[in-house]
PDB file of N, H, CA, C and O in Angstrom:
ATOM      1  N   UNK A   1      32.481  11.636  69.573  1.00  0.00           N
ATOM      2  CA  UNK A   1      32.538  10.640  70.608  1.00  0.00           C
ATOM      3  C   UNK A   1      32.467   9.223  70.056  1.00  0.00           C
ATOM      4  O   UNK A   1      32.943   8.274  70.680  1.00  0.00           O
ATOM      5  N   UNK A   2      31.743   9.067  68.638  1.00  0.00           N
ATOM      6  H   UNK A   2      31.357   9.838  68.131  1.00  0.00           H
ATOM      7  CA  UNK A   2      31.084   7.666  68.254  1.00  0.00           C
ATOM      8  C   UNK A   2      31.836   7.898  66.467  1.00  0.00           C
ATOM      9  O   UNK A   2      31.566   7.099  65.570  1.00  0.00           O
ATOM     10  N   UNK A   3      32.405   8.641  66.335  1.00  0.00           N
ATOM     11  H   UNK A   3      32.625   9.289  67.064  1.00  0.00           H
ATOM     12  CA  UNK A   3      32.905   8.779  65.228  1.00  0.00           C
ATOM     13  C   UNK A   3      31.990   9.021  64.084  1.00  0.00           C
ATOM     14  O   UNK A   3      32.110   8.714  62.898  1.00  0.00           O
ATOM     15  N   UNK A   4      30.904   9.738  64.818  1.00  0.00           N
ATOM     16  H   UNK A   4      30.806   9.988  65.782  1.00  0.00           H
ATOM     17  CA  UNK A   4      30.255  10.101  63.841  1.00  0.00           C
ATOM     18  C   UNK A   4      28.969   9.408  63.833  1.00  0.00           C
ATOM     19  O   UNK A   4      27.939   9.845  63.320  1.00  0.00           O
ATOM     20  N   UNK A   5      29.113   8.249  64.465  1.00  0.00           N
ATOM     21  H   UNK A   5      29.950   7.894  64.882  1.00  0.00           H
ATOM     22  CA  UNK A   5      27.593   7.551  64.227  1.00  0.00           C
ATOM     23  C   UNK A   5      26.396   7.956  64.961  1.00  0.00           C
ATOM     24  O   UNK A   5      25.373   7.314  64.723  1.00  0.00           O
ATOM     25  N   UNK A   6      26.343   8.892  65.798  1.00  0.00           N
ATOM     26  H   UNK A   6      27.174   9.414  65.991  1.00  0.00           H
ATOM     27  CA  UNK A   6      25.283  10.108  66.027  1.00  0.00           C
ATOM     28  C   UNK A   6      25.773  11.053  66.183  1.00  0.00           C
ATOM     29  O   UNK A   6      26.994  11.208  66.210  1.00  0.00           O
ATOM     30  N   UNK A   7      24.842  12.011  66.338  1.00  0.00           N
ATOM     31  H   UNK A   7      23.850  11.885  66.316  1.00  0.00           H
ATOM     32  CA  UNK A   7      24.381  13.547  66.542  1.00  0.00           C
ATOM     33  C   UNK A   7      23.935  14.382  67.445  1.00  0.00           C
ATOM     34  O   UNK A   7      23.087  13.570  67.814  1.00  0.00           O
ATOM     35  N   UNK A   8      23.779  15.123  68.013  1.00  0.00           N
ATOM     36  H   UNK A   8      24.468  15.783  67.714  1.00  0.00           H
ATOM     37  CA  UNK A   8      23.397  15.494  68.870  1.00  0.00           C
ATOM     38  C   UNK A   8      23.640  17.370  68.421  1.00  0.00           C
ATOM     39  O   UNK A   8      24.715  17.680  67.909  1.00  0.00           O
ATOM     40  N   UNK A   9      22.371  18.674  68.718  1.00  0.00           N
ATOM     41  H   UNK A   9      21.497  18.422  69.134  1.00  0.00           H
ATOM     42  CA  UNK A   9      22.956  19.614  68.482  1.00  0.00           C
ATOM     43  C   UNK A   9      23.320  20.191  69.867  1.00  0.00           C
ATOM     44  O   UNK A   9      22.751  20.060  70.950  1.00  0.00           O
ATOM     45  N   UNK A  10      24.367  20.828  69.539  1.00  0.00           N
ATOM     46  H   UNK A  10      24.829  20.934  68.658  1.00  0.00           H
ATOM     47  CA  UNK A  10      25.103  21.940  70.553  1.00  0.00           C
ATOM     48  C   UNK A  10      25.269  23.192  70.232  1.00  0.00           C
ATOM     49  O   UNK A  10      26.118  23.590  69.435  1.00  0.00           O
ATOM     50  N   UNK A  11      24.262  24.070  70.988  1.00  0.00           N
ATOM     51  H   UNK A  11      23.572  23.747  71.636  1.00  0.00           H
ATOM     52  CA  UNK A  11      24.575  25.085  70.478  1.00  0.00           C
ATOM     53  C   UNK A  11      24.364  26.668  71.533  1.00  0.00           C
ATOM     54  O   UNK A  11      24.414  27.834  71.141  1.00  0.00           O
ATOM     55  N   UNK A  12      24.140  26.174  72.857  1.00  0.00           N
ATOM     56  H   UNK A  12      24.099  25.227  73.176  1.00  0.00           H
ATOM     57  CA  UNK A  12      24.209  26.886  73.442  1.00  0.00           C
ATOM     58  C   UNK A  12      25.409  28.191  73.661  1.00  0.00           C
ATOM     59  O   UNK A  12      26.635  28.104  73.731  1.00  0.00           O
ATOM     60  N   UNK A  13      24.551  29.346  73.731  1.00  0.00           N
ATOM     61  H   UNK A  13      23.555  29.417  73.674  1.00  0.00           H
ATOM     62  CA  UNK A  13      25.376  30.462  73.244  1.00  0.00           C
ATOM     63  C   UNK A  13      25.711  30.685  72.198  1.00  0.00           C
ATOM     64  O   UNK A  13      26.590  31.534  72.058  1.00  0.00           O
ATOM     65  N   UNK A  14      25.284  30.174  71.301  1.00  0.00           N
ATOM     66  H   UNK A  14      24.569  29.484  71.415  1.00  0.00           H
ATOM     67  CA  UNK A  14      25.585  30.283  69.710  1.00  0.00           C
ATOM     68  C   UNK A  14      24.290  31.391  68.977  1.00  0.00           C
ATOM     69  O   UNK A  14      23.160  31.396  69.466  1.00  0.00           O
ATOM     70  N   UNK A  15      24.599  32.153  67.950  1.00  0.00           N
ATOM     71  H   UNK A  15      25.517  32.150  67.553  1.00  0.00           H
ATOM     72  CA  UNK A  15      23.306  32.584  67.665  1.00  0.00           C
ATOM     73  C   UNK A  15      22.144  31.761  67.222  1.00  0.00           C
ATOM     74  O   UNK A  15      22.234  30.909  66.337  1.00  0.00           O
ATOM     75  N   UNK A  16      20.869  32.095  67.977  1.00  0.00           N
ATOM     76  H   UNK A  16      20.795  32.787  68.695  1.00  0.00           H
ATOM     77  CA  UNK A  16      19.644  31.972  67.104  1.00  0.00           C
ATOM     78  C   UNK A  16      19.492  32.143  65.395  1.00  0.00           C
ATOM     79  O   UNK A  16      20.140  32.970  64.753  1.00  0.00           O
ATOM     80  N   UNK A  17      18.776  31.454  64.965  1.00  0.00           N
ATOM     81  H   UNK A  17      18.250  30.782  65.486  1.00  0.00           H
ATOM     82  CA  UNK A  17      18.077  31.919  63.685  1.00  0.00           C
ATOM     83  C   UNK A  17      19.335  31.461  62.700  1.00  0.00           C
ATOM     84  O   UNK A  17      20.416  30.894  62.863  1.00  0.00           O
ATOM     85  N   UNK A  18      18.670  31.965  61.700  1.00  0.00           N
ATOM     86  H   UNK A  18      17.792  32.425  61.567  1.00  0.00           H
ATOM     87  CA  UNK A  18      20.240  31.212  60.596  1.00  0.00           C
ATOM     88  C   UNK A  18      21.556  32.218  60.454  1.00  0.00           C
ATOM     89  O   UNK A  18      21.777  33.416  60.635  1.00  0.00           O
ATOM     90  N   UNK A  19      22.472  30.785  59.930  1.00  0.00           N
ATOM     91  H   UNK A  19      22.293  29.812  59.784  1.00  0.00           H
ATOM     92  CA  UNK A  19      23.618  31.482  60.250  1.00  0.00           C
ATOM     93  C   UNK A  19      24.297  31.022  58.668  1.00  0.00           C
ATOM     94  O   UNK A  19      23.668  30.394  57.816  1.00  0.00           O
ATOM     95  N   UNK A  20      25.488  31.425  58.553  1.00  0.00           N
ATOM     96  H   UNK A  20      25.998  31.935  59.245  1.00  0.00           H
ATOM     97  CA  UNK A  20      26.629  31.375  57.563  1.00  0.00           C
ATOM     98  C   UNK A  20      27.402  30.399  57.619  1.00  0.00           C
ATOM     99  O   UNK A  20      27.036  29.286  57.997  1.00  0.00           O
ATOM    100  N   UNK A  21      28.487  30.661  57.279  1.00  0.00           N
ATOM    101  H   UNK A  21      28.784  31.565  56.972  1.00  0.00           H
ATOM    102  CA  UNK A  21      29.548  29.935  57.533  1.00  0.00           C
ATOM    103  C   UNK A  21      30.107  29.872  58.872  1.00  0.00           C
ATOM    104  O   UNK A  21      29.948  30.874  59.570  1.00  0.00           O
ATOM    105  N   UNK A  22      30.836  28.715  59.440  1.00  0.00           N
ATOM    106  H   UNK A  22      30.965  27.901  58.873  1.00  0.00           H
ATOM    107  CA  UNK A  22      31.272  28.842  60.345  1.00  0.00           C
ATOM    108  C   UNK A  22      32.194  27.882  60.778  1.00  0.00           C
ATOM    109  O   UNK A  22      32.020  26.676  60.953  1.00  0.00           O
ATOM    110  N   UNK A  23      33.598  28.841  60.990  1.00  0.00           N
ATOM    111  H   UNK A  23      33.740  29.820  60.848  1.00  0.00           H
ATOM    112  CA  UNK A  23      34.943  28.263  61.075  1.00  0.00           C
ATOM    113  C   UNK A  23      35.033  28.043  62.316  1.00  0.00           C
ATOM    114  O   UNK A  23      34.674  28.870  63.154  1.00  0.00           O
ATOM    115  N   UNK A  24      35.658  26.590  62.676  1.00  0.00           N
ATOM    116  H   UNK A  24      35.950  25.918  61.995  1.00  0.00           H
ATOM    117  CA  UNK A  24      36.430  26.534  64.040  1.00  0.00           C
ATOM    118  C   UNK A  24      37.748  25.830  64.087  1.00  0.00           C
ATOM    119  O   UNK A  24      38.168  25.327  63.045  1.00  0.00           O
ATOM    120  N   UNK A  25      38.444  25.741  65.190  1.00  0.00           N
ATOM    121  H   UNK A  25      38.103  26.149  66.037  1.00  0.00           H
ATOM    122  CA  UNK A  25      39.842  25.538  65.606  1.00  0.00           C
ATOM    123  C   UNK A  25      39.399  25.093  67.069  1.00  0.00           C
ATOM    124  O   UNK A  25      38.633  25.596  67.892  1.00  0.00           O
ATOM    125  N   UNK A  26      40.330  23.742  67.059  1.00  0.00           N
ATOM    126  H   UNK A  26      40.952  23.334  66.391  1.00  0.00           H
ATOM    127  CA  UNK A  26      40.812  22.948  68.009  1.00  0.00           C
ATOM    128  C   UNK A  26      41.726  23.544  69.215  1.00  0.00           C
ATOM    129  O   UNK A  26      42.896  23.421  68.853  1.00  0.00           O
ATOM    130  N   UNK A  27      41.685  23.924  70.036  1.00  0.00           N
ATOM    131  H   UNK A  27      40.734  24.025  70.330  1.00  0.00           H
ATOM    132  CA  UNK A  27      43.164  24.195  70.511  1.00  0.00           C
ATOM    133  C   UNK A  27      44.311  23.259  70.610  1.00  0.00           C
ATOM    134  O   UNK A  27      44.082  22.189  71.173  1.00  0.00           O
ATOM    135  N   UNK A  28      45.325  23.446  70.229  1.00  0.00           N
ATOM    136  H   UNK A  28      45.512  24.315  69.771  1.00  0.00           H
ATOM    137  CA  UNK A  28      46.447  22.390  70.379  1.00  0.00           C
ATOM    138  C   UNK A  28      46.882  21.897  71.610  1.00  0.00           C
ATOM    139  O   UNK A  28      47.260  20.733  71.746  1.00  0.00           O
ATOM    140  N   UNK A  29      46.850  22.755  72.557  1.00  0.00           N
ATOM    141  H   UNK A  29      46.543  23.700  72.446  1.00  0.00           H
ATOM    142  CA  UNK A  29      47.117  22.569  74.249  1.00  0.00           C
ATOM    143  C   UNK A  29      45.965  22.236  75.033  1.00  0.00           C
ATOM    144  O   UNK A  29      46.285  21.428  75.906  1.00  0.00           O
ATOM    145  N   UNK A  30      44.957  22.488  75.061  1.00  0.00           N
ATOM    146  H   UNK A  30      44.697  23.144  74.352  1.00  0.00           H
ATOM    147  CA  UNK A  30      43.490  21.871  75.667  1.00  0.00           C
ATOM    148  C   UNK A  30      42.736  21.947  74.602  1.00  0.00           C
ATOM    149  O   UNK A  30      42.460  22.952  73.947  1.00  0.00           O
ATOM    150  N   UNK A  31      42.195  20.151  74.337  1.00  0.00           N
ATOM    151  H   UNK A  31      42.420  19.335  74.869  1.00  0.00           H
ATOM    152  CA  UNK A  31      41.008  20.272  72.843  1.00  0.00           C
ATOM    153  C   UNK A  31      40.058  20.840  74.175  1.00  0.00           C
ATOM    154  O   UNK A  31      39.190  21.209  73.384  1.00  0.00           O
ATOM    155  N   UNK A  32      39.703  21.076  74.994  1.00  0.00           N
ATOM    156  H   UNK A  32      40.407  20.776  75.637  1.00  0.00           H
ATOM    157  CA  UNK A  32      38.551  21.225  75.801  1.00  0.00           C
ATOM    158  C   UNK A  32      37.850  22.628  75.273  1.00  0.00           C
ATOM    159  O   UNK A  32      36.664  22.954  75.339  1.00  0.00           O
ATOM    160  N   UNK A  33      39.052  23.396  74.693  1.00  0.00           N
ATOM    161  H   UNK A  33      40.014  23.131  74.639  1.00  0.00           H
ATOM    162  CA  UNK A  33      39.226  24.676  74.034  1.00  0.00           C
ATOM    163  C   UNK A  33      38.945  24.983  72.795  1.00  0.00           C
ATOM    164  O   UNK A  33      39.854  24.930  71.966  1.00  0.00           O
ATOM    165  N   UNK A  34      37.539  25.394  72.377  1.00  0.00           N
ATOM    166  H   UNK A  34      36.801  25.437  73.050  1.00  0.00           H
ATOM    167  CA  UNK A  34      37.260  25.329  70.653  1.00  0.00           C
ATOM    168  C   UNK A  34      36.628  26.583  70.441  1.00  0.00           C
ATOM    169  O   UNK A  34      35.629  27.140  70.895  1.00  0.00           O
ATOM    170  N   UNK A  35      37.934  26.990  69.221  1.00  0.00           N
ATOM    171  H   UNK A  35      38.746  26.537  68.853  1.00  0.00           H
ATOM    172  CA  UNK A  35      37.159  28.246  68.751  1.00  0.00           C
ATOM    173  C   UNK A  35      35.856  28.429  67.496  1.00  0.00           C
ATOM    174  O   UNK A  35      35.610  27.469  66.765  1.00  0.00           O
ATOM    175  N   UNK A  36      35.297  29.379  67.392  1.00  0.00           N
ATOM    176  H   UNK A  36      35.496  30.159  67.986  1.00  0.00           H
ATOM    177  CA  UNK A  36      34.416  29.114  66.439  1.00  0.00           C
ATOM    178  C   UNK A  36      34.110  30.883  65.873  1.00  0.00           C
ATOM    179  O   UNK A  36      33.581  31.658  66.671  1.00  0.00           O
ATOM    180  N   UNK A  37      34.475  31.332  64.553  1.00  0.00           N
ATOM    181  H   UNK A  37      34.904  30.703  63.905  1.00  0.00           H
ATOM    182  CA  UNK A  37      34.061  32.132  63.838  1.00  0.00           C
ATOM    183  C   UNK A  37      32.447  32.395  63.043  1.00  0.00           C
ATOM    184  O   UNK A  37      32.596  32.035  61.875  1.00  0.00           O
ATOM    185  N   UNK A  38      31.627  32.672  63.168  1.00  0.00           N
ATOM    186  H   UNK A  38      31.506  32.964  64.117  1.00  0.00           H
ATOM    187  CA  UNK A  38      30.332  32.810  63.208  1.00  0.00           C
ATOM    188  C   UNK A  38      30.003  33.666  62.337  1.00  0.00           C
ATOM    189  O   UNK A  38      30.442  34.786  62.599  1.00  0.00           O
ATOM    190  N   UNK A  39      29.042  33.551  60.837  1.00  0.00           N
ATOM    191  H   UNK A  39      28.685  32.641  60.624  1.00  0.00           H
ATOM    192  CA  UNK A  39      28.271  34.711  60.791  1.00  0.00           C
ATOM    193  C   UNK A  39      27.278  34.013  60.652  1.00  0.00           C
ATOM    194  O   UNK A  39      27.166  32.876  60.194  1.00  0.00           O
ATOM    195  N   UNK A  40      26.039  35.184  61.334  1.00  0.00           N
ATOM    196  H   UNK A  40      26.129  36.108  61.706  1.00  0.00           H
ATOM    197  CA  UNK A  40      24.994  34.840  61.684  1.00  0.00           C
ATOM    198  C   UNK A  40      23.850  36.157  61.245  1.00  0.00           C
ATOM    199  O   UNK A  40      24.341  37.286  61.256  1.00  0.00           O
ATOM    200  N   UNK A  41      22.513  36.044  60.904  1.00  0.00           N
ATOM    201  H   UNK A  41      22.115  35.127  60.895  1.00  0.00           H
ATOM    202  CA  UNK A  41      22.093  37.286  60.844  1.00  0.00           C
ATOM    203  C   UNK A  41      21.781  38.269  62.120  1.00  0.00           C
ATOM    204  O   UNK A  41      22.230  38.050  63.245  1.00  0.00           O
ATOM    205  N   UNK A  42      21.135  39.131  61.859  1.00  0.00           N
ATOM    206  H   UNK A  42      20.770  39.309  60.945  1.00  0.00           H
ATOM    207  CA  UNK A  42      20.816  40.102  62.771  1.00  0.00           C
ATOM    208  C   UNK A  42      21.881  40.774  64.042  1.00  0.00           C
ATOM    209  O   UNK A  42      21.747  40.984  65.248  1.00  0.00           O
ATOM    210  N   UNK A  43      22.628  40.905  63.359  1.00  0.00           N
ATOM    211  H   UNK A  43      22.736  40.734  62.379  1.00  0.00           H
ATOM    212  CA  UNK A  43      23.964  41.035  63.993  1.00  0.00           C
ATOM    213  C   UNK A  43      24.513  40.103  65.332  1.00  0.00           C
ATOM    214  O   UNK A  43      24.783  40.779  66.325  1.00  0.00           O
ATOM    215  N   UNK A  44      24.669  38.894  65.433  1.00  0.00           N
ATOM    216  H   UNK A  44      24.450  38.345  64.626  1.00  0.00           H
ATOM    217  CA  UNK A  44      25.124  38.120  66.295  1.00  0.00           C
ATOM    218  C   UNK A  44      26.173  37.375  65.601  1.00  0.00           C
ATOM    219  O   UNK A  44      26.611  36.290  65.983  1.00  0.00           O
ATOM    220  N   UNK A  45      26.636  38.152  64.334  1.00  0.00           N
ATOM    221  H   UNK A  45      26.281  39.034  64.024  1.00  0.00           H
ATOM    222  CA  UNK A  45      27.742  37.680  63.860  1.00  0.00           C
ATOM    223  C   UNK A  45      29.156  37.700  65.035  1.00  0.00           C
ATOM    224  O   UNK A  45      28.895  38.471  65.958  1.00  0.00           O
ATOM    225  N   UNK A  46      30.223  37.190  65.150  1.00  0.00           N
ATOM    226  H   UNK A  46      30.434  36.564  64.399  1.00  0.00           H
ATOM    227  CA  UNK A  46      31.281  36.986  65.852  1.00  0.00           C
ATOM    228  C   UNK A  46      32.171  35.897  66.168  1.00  0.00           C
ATOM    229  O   UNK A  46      32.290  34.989  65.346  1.00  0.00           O
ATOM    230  N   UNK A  47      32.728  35.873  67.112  1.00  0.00           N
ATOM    231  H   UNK A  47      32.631  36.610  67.780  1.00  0.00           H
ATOM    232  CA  UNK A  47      34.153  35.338  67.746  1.00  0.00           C
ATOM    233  C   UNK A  47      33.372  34.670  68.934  1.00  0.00           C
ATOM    234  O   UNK A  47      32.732  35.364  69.725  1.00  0.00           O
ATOM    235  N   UNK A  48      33.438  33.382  69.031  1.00  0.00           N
ATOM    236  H   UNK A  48      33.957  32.819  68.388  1.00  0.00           H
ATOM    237  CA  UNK A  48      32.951  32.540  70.197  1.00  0.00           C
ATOM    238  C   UNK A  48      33.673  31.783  70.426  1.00  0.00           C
ATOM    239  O   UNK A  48      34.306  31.436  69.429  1.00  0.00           O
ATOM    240  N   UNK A  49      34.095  30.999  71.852  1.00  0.00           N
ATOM    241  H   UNK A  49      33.580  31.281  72.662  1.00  0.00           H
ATOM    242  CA  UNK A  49      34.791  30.491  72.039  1.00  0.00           C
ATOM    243  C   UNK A  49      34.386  29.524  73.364  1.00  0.00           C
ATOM    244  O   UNK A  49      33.888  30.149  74.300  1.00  0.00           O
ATOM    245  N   UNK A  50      34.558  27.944  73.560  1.00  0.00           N
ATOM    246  H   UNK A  50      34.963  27.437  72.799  1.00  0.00           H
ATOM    247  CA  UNK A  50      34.529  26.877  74.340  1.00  0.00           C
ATOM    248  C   UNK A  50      34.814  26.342  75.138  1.00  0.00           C
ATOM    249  O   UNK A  50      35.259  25.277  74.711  1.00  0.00           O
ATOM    250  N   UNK A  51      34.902  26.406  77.045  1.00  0.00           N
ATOM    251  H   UNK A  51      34.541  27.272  77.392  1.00  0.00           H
ATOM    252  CA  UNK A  51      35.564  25.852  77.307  1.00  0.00           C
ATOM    253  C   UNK A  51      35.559  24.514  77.756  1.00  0.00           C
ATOM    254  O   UNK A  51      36.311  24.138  78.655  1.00  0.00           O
ATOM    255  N   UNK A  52      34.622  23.649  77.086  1.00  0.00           N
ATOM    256  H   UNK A  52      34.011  23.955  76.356  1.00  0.00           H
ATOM    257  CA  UNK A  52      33.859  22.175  77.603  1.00  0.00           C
ATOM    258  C   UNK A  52      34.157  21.837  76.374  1.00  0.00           C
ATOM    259  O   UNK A  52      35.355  21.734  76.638  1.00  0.00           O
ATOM    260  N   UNK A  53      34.091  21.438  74.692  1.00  0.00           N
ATOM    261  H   UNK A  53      33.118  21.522  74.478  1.00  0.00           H
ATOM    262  CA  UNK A  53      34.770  21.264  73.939  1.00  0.00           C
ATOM    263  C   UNK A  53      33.117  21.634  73.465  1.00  0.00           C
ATOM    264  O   UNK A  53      32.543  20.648  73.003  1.00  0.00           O
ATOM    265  N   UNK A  54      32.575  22.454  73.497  1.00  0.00           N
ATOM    266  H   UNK A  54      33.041  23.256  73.872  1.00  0.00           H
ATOM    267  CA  UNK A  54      31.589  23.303  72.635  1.00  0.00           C
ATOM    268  C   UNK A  54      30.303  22.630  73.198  1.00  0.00           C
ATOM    269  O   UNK A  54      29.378  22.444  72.408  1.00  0.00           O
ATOM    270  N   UNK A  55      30.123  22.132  74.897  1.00  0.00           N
ATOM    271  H   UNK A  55      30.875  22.284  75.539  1.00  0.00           H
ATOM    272  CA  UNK A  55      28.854  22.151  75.134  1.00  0.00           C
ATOM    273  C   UNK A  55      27.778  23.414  75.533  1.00  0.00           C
ATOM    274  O   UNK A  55      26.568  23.454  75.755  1.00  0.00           O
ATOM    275  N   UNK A  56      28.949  24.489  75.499  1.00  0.00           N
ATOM    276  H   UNK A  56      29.932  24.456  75.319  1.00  0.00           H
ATOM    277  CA  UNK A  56      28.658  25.979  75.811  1.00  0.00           C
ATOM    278  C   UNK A  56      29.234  27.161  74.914  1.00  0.00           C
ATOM    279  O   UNK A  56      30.117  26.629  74.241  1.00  0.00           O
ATOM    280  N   UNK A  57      29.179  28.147  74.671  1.00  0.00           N
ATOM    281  H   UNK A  57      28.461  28.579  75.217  1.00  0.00           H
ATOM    282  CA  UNK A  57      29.786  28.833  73.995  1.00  0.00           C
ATOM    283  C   UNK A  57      29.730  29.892  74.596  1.00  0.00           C
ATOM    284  O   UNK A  57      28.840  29.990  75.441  1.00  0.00           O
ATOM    285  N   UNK A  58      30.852  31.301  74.329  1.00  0.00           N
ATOM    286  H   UNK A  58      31.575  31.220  73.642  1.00  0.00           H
ATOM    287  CA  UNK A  58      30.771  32.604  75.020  1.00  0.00           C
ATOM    288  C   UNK A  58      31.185  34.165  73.741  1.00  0.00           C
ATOM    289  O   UNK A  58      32.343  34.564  73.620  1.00  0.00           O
ATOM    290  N   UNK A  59      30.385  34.596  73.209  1.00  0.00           N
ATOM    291  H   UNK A  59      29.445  34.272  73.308  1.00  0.00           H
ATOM    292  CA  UNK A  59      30.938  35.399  72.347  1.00  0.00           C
ATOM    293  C   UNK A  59      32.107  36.178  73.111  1.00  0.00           C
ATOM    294  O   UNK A  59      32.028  36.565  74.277  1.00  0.00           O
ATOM    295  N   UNK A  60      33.119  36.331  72.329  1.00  0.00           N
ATOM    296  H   UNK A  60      33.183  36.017  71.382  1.00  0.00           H
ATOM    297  CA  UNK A  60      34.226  37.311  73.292  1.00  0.00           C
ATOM    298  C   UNK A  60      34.556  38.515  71.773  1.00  0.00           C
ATOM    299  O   UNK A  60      35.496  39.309  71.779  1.00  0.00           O
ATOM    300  N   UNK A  61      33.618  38.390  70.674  1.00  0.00           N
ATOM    301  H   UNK A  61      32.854  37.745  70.669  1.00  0.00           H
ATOM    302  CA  UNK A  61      34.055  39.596  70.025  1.00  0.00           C
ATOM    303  C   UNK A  61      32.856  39.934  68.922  1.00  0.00           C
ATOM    304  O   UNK A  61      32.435  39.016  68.218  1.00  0.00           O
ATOM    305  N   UNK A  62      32.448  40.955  68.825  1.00  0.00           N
ATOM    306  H   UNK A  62      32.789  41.700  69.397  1.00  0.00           H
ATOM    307  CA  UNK A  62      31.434  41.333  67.133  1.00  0.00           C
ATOM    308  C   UNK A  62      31.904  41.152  65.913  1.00  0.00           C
ATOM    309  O   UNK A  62      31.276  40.863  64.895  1.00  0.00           O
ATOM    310  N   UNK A  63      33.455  41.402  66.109  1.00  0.00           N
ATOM    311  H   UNK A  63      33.965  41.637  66.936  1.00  0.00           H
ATOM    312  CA  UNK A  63      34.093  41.093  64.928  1.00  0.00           C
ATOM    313  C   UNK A  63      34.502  39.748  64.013  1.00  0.00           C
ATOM    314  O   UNK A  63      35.237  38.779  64.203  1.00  0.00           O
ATOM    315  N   UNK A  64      33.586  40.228  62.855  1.00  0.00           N
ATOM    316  H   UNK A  64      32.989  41.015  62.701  1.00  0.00           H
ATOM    317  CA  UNK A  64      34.028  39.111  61.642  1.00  0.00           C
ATOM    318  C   UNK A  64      34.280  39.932  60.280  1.00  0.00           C
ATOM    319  O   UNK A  64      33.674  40.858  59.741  1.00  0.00           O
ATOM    320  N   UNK A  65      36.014  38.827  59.789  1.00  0.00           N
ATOM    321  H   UNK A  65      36.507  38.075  60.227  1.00  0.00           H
ATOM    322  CA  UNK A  65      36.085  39.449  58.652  1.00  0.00           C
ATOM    323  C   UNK A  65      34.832  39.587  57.400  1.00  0.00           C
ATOM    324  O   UNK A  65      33.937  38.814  57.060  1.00  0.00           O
ATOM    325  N   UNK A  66      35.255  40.980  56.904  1.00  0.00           N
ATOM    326  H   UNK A  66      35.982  41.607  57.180  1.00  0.00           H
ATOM    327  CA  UNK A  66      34.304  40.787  55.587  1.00  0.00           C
ATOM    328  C   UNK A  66      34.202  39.932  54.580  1.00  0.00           C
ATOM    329  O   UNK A  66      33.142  39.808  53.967  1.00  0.00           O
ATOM    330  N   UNK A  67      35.171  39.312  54.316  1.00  0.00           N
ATOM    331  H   UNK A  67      36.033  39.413  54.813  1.00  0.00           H
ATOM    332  CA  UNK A  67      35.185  38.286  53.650  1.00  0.00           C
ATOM    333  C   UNK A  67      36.296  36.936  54.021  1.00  0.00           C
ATOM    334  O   UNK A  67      37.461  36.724  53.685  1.00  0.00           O
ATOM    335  N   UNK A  68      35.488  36.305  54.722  1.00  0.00           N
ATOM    336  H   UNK A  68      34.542  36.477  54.995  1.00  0.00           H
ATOM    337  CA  UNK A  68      36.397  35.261  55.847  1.00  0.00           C
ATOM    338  C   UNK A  68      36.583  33.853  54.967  1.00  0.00           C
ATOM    339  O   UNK A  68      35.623  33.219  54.529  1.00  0.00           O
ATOM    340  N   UNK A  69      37.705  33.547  54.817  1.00  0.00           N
ATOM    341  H   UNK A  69      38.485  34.062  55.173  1.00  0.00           H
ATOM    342  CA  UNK A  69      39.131  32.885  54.386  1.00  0.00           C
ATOM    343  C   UNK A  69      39.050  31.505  55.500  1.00  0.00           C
ATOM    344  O   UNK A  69      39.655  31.199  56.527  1.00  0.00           O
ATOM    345  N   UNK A  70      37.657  30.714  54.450  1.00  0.00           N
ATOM    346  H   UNK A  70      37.165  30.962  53.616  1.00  0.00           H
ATOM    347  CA  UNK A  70      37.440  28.998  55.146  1.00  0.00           C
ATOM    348  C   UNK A  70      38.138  28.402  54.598  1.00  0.00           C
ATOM    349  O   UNK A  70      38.237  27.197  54.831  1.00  0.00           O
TER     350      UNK A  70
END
């Protein structure tokens, strides 16, 4: 919003506790639309996805590659 000159976390629907890496994508047709690849421990690793531009999140899958290609 400020280009960076604050912060704020967002992370609702996202896993608890620590996490990995984690890839996301813009949508090209609605930025409102952000995807996000997740690993996380205790199995809340997955596929989440935004439709406010990530003031919420919704897992829509368990699946993450085994070795995911950032």
């Amino acid at each position: 919003m400020d280009g960076g000159q604050s912060w704020r976390k967002i992370n609702k629907g996202l896993p608890d506790g620590d996490k990995g890496r984690i890839g996301l994508a813009v949508s090209p047709v609605n930025p409102d639309v952000v995807y996000a690849t997740v690993e996380a421990a205790r199995g809340q690793s997955g596929f989440y996805r935004s439709e406010n531009a990530g003031e919420s999140w919704a897992k829509r899958s368990a699946y993450i590659a085994s070795s995911p290609q950032y």
